[in-house]
N, C-alpha and C positions, 0 to 999 in steps of 0.2 A: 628388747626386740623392737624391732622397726614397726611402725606401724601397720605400712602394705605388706609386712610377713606375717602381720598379727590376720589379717583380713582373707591376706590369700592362705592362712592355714585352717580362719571359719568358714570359709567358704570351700577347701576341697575338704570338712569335715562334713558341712552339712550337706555336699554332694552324697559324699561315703552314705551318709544316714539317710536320703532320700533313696538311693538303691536298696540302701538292704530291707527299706521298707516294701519299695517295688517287688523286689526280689523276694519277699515273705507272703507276700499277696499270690505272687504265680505257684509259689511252693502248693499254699493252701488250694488255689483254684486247682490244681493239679489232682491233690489228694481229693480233691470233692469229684474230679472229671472220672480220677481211678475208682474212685469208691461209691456211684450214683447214690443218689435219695428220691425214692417219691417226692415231689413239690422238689425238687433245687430247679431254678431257671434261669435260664441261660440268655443273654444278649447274643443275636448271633442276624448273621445273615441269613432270613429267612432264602430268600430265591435259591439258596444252596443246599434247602431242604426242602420244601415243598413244592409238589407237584403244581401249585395253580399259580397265578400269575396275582401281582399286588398292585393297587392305585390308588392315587392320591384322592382326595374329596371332589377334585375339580373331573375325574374318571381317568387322568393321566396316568399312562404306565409306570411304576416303580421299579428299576432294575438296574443295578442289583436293589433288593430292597432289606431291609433292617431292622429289626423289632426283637421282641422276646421269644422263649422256647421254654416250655415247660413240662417238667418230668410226670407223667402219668402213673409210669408201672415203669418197674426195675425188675429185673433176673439175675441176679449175678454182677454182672459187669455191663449187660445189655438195657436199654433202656427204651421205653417209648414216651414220643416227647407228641409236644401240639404247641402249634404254632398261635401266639398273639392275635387279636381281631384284629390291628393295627400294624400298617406298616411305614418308615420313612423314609427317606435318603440318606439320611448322615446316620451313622455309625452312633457317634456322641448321644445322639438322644435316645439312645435305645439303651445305652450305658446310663443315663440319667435315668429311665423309668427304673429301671433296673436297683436303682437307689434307693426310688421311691417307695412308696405306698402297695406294695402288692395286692393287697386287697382290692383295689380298684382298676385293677388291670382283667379284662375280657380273654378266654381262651378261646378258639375253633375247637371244639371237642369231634369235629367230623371229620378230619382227616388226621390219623393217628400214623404216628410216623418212626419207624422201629430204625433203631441204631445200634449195631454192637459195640463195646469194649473198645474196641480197636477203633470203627469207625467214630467214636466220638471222641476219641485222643487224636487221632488224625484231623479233623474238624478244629479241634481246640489249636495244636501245632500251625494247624495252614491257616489259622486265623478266622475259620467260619464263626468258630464261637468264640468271644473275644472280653465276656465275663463272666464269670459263674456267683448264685449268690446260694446260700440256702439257710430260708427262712427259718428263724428259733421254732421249736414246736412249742403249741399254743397251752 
């Protein structure tokens, strides 16, 4: 076999294998979006859920703006979440805390924010919420 048919066949293999890893990750985010937990948090676009307005350090308005969500209280399929102390512009670094260290991430425990079932697979689809994690229990 030629060598650029050897190359062009690892390279649309490890295409394949990069999707279906994609594609295993949104299965999961899916069954966790279906299936809520107290504590799973979510990267999402806060200004698409909360009522107050976000700013940068310098007082600058943030909008859209971008941060964490986290699950309080679950019913069912319904959820109330609260929103991050923290908010940013880009997408990506709310995806990185996300990664991170939870424990050291701050919640607003004052404005609790109710989402049914529907409404938070809707959110997840239209891209409000754009990761979902949930943490091992302790």
């Amino acid at each position: 076999m030629r060598p650029t048919r050897l190359l062009a066949a690892a390279a649309l293999f490890a295409a394949a294998f990069a999707l279906a890893a994609c594609t295993g990750a949104k299965d999961a985010e899916l069954a966790q979006i279906a299936a809520p937990a107290a504590g799973d948090v979510y990267a999402a676009e806060l200004s698409a859920f909360s009522g107050y307005g976000f700013t940068d350090d310098a007082g600058e308005t943030i909008e859209p703006a971008y941060g964490l969500l986290k699950v309080i209280a679950v019913d069912g399929r319904d959820v109330v979440v609260v929103t991050g102390n923290s908010a940013v512009r880009d997408p990506s670094t709310s995806r990185q805390a996300l990664r991170g260290d939870l424990a050291e991430v701050a919640f607003d425990d004052s404005e609790e924010i109710p989402l049914s079932g529907a409404q938070l697979r809707e959110a997840y689809d239209a891209g409000k919420i754009y990761a979902v994690r949930r943490p091992a229990a302790p």
